[in-house]
LOKEDREN-949880 format. One record per atom (N, C-alpha, C): residue number from 1; residue in one letter; atom name; y, x, z. Coordinates in Angstrom, 1 decimal, padded with zeros to 4 digits. Each point is the difference from the previous one (the first is absolute). Example, Ala and Ser with C-alpha at 12.3 -4.5 7.8 and 13.67 -1.06 7.14 Angstrom:
1/A/N/-005.7/013.2/007.8
1/A/CA/001.2/-000.9/000.0
1/A/C/001.2/000.9/000.0
2/S/N/001.1/-000.4/-000.7
2/S/CA/001.1/000.9/000.0
2/S/C/001.1/-000.8/000.8
This chain:
1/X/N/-001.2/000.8/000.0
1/X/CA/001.2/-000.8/000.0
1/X/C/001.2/000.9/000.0
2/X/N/000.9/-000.2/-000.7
2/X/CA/001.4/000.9/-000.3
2/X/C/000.2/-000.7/001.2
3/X/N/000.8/000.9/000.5
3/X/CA/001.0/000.3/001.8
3/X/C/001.5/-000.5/-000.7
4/X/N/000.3/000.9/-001.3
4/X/CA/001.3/-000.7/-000.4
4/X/C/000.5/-001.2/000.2
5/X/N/-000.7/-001.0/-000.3
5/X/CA/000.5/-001.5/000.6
5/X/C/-001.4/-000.5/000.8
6/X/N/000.2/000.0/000.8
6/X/CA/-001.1/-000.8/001.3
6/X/C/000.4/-001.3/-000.5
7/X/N/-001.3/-000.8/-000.3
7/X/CA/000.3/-001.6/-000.4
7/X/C/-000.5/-000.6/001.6
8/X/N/001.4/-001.2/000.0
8/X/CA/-000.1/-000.5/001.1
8/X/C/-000.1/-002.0/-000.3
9/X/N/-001.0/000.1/-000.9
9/X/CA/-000.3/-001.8/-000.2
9/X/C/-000.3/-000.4/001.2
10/X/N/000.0/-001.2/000.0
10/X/CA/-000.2/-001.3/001.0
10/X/C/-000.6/-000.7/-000.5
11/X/N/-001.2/-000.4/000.1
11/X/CA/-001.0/-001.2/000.3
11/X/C/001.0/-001.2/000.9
12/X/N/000.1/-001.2/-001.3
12/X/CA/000.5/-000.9/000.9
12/X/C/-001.2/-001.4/000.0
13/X/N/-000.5/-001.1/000.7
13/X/CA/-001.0/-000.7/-000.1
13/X/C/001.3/-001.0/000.8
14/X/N/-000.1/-001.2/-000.9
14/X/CA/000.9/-001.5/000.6
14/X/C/-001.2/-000.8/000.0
15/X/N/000.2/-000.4/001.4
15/X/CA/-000.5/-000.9/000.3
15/X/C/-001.6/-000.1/-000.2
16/X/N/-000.8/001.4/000.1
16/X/CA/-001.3/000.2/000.6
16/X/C/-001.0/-001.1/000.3
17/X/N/-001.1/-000.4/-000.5
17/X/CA/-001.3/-000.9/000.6
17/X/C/-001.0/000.3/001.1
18/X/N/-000.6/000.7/-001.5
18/X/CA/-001.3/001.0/000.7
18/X/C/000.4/001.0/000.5
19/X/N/-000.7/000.6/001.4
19/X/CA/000.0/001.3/000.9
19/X/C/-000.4/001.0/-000.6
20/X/N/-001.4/-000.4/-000.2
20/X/CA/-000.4/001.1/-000.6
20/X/C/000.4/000.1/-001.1
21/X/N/000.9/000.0/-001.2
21/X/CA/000.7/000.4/-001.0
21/X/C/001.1/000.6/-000.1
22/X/N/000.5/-000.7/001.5
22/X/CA/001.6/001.1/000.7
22/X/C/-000.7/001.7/000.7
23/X/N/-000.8/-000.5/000.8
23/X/CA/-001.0/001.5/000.3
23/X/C/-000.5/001.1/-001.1
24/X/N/-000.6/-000.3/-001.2
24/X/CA/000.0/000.7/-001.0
24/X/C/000.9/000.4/-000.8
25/X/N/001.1/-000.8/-000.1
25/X/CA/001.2/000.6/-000.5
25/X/C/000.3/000.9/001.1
26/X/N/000.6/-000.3/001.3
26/X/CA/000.4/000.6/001.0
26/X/C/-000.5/001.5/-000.1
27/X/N/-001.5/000.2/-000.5
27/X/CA/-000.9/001.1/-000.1
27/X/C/000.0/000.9/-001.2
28/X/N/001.2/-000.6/-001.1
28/X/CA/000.1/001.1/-001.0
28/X/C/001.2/000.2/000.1
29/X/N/000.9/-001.1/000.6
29/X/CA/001.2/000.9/000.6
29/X/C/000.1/001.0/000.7
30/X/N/-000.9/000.0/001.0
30/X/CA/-000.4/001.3/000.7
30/X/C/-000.5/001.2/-000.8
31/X/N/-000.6/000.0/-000.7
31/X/CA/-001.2/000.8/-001.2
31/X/C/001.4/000.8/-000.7
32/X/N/001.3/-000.9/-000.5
32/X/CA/001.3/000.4/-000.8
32/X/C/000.8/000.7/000.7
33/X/N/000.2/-000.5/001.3
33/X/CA/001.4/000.4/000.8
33/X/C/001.0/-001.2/-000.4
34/X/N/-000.3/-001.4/-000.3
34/X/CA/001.0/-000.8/000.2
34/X/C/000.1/-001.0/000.6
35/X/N/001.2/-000.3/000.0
35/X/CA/000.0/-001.3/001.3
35/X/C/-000.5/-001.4/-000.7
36/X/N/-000.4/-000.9/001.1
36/X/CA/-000.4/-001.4/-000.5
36/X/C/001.1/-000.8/001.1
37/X/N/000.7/-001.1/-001.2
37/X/CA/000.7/-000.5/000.9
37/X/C/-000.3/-001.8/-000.4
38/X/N/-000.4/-000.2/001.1
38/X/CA/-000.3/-001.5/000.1
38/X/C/001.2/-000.9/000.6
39/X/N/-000.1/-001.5/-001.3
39/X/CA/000.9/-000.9/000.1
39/X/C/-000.7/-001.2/000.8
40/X/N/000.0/-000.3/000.8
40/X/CA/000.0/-001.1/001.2
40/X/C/000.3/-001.2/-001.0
41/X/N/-000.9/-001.5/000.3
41/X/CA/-001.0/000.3/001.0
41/X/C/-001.7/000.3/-000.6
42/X/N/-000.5/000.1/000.5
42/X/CA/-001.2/000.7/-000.1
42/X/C/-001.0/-001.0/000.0
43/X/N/-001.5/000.0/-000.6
43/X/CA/-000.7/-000.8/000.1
43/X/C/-001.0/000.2/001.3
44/X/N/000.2/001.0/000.7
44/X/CA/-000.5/000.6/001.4
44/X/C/000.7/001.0/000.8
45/X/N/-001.0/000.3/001.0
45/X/CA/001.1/001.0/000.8
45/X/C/-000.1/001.3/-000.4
46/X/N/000.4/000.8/000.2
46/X/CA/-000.1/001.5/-000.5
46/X/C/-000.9/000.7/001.3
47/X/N/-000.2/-000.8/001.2
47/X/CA/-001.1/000.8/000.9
47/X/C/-001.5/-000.7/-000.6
48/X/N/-000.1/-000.8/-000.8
48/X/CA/-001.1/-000.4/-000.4
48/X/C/-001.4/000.9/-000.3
49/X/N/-001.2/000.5/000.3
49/X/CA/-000.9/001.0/-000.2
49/X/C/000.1/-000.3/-001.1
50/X/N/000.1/-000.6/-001.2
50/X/CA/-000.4/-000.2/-001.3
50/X/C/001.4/001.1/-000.5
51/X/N/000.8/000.3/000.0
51/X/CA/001.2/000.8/-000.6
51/X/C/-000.4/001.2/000.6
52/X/N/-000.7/000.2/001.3
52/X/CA/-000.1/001.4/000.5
52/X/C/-001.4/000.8/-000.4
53/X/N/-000.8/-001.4/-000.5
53/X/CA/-001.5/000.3/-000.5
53/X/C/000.3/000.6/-001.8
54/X/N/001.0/-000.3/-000.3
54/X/CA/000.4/-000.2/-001.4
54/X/C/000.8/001.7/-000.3
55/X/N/000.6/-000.1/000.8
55/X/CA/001.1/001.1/000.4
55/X/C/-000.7/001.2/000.5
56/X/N/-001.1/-000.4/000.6
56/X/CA/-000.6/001.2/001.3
56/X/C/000.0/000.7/000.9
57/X/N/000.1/000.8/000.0
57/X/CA/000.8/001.2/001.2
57/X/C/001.4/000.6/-000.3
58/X/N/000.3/-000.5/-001.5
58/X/CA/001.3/000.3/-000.4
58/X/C/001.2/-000.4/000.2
59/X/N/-000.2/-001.5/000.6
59/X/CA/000.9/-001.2/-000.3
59/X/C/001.2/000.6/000.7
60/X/N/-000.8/000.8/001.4
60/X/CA/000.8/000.7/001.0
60/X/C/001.2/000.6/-000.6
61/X/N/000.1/000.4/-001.3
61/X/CA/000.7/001.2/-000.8
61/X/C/000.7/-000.6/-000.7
62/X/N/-000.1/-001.3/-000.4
62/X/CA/000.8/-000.9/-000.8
62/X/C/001.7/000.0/-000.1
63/X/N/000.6/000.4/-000.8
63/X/CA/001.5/-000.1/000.8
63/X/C/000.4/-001.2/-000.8
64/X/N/000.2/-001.1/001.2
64/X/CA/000.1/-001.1/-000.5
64/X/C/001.5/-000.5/000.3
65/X/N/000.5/-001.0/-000.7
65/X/CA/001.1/-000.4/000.7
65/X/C/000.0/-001.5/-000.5
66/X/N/000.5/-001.2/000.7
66/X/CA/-000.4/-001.1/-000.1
66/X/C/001.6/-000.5/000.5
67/X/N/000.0/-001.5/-001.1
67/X/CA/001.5/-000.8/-000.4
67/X/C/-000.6/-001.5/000.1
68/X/N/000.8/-001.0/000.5
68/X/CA/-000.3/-001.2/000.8
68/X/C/000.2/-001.1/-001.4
69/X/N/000.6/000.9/-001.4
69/X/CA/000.1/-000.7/-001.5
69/X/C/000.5/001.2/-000.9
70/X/N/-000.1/-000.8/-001.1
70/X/CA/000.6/001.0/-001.3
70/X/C/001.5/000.1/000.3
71/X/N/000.4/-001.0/000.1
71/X/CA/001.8/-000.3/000.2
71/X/C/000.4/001.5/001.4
72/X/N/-001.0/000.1/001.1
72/X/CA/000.3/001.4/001.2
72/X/C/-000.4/000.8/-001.1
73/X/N/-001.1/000.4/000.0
73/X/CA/-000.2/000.9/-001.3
73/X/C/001.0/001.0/-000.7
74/X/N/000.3/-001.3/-001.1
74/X/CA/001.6/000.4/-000.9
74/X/C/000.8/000.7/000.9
75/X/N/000.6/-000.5/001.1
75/X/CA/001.2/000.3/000.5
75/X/C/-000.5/001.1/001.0
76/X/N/-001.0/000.4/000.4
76/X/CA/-000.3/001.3/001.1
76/X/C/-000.1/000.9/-000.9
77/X/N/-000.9/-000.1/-001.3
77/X/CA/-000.1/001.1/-000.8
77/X/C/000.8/000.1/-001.4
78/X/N/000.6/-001.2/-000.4
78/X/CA/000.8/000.4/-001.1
78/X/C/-000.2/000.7/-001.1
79/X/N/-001.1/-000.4/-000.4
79/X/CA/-000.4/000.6/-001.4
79/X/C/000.5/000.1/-001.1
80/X/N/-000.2/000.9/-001.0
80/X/CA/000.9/000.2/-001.1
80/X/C/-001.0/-001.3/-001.0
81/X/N/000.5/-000.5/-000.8
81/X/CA/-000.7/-000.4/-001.0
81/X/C/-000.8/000.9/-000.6
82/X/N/000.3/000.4/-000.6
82/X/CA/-001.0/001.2/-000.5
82/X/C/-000.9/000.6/000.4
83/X/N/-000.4/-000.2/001.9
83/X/CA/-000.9/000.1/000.4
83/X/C/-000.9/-000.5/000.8
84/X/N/000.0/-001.5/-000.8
84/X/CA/-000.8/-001.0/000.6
84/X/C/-000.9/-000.5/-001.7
85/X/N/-001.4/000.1/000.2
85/X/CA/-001.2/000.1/-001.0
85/X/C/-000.6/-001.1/001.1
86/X/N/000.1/-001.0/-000.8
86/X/CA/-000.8/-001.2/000.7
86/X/C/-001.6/-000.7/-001.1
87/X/N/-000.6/000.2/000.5
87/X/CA/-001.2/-000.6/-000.1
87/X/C/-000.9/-001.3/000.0
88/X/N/-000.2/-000.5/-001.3
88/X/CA/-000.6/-001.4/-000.7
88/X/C/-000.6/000.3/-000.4
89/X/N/-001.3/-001.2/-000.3
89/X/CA/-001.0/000.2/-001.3
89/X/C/001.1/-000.6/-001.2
90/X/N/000.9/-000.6/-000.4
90/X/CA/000.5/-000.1/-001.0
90/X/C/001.3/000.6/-000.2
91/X/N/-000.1/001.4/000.6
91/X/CA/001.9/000.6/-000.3
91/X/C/000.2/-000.1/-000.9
92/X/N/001.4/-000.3/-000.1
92/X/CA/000.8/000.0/-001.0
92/X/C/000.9/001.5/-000.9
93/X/N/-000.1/000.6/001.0
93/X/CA/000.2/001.7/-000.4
93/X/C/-000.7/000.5/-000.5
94/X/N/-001.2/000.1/-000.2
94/X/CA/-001.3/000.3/-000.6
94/X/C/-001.0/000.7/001.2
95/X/N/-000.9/000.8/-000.5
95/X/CA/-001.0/000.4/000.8
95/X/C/000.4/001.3/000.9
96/X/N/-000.5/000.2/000.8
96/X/CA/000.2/001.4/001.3
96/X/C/000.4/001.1/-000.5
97/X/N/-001.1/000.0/-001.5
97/X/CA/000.7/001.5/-000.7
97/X/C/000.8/000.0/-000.6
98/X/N/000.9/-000.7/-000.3
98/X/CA/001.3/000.2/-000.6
98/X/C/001.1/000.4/000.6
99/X/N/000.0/-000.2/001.2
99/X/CA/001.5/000.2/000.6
99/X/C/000.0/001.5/000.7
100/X/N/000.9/000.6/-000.1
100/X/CA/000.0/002.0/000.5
100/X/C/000.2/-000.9/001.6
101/X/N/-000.7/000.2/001.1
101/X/CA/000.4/000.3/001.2
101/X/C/000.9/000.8/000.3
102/X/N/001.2/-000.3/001.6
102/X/CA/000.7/001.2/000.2
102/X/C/-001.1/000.3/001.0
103/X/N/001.0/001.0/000.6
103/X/CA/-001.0/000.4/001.7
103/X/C/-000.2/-000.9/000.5
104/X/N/001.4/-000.4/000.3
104/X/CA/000.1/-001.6/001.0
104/X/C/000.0/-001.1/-000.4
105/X/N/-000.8/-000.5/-000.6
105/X/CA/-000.7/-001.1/-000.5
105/X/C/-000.2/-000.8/001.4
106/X/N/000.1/-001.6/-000.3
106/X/CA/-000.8/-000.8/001.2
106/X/C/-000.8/-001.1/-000.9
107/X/N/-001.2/000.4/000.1
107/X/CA/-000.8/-000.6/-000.5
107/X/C/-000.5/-001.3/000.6
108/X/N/000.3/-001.4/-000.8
108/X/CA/000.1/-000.8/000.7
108/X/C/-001.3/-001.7/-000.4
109/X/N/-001.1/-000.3/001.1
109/X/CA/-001.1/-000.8/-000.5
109/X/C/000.5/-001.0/000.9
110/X/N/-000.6/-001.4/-000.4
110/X/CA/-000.1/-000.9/000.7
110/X/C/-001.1/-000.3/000.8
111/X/N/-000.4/-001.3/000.2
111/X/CA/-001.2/000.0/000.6
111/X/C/-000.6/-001.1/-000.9
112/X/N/-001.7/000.4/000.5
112/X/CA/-000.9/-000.3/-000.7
112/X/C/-000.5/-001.2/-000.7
113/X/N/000.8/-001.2/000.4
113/X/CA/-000.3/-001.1/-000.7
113/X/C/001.0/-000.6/-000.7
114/X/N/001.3/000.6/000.1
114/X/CA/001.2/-000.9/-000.9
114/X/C/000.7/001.4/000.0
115/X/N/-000.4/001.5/-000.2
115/X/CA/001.2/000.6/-000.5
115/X/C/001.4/000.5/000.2
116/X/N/000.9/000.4/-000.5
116/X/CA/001.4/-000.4/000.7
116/X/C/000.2/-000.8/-000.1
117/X/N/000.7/-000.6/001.4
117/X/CA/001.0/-001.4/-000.3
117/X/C/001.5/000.0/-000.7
118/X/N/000.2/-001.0/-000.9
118/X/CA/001.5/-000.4/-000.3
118/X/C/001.2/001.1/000.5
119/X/N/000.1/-000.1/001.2
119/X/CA/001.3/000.5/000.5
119/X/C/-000.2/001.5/-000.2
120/X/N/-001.2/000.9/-000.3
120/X/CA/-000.6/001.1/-000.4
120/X/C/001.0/000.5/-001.0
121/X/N/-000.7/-000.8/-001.0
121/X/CA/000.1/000.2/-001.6
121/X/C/001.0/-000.4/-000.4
122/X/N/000.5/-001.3/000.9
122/X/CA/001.4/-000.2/-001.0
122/X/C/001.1/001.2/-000.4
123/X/N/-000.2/-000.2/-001.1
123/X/CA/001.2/001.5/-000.8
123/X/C/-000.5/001.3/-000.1
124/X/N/-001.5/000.1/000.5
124/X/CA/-000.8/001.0/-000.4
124/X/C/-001.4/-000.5/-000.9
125/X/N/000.3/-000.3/-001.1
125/X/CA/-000.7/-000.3/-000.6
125/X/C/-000.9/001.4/-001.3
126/X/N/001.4/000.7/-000.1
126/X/CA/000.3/001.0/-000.7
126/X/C/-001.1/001.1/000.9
127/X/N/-000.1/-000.2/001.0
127/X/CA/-000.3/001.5/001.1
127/X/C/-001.2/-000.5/-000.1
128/X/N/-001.0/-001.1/000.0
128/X/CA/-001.3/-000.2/000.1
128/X/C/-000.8/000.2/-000.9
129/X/N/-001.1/000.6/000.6
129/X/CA/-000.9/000.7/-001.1
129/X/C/-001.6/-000.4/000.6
130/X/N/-000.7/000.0/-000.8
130/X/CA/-001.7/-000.1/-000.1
130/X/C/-001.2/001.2/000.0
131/X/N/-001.0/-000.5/000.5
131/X/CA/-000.8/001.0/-000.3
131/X/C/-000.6/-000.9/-000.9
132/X/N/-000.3/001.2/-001.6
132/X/CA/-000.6/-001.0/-000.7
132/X/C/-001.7/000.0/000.0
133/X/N/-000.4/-001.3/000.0
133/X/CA/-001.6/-000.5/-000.2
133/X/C/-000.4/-000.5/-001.6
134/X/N/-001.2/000.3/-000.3
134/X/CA/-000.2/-000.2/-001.1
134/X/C/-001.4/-000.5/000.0
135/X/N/-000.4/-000.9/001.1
135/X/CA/-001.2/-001.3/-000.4
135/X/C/001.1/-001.1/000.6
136/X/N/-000.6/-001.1/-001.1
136/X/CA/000.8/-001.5/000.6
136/X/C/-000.5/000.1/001.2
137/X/N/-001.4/-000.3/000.3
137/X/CA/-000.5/-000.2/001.6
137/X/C/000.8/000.0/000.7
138/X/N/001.2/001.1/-000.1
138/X/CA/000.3/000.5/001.9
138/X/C/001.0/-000.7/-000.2
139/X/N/001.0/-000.7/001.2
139/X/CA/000.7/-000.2/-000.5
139/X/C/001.0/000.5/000.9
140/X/N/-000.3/001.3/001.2
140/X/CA/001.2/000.8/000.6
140/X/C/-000.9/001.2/000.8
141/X/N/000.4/000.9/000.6
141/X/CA/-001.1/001.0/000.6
141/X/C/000.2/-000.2/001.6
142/X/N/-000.7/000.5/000.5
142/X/CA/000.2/000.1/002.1
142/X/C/001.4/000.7/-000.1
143/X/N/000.7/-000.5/001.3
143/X/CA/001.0/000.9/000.1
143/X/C/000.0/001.0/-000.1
144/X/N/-001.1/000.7/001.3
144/X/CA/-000.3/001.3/000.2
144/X/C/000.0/001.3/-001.0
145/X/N/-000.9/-000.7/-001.3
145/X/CA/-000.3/000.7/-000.9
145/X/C/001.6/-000.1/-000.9
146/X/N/000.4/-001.2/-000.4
146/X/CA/001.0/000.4/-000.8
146/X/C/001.1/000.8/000.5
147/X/N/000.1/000.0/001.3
147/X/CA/000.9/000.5/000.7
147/X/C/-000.4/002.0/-000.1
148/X/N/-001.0/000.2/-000.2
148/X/CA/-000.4/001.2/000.2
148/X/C/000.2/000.5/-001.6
149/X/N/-000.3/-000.6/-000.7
149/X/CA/-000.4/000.3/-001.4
149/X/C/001.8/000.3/-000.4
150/X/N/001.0/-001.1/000.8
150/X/CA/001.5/000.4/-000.7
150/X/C/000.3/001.4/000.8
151/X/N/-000.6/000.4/001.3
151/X/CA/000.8/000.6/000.8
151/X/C/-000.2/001.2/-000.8
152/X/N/-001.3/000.6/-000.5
152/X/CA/-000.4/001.1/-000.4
152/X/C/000.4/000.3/-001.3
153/X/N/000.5/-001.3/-000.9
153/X/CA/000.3/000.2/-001.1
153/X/C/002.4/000.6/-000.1
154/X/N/000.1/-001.0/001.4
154/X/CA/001.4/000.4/-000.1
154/X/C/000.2/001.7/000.8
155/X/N/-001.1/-000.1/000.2
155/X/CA/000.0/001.7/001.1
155/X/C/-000.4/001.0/-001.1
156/X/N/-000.3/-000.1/-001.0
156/X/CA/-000.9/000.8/-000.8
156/X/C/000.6/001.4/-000.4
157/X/N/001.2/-000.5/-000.1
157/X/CA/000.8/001.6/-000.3
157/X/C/000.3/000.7/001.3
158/X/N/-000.5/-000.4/000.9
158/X/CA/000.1/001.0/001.2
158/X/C/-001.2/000.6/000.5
159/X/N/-001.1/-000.9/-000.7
159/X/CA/-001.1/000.3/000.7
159/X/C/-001.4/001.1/-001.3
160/X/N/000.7/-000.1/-001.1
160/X/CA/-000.4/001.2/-000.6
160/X/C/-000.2/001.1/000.4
């Protein structure tokens, strides 16, 4: 990994279901060196064994930081446009590999049964992107995994 620019993305997950899917993410954030930051409210609690069974002995190492909505979110962290890459099965930006990551990227998923919500997307329609699938069958992937599959693909020029 070039030292020249230390990439500092963020894992963002709004509004979380499954435990064990925040634990597995939580566990490649650790694996990266980046933060996971969870948007409230949650579909369980974060002491649940199922996030810590998911997570493992790592979760401990998690550097997490956690917002009561999107709207705290915005306004504690203030993101640039440019560095919010939000995540759909139908973006409208096109797919993961298109867009150059900066360092500071916040990489941003919904949760598992409806996606981002409205107040998400509205006016980032442009910023959402796909992982693309190529059988009709599926018709979206586990968080966990698509969440892993963008982190490694936006990290890739660091991790050469």
């Amino acid at each position: 990994m070039s030292e020249a620019v230390r990439p500092d993305m963020k894992v963002v997950l709004v509004t979380p279901e499954i435990p064990g899917n925040t634990g597995t993410i939580g566990r490649t954030c650790v694996a990266l060196d980046l933060e996971l930051i969870l948007i409230r409210p949650y579909g369980f609690d974060l002491s649940e064994k199922s996030v810590r069974r998911a997570g493992l002995d790592y979760w401990k190492h998690v550097r997490l930081s956690e917002y009561d909505d999107w709207a705290a979110f915005l306004a504690a962290r203030r993101p640039r446009r440019d560095q919010l890459f939000l995540f759909e099965d139908d973006g409208a930006g096109g797919t993961v590999y298109d867009p150059a990551y900066p360092a500071d990227a916040y990489l941003v998923f919904g949760k598992e049964t409806r996606g981002l919500p409205p107040e998400v997307l509205s006016g980032l329609e442009d910023r959402t992107f796909r992982l693309p699938m190529r059988s009709p069958h599926i018709r979206s992937l586990n968080l966990a995994n698509a969440a892993t599959a963008v982190v490694y693909q936006a990290m890739r020029a660091w991790l050469a």
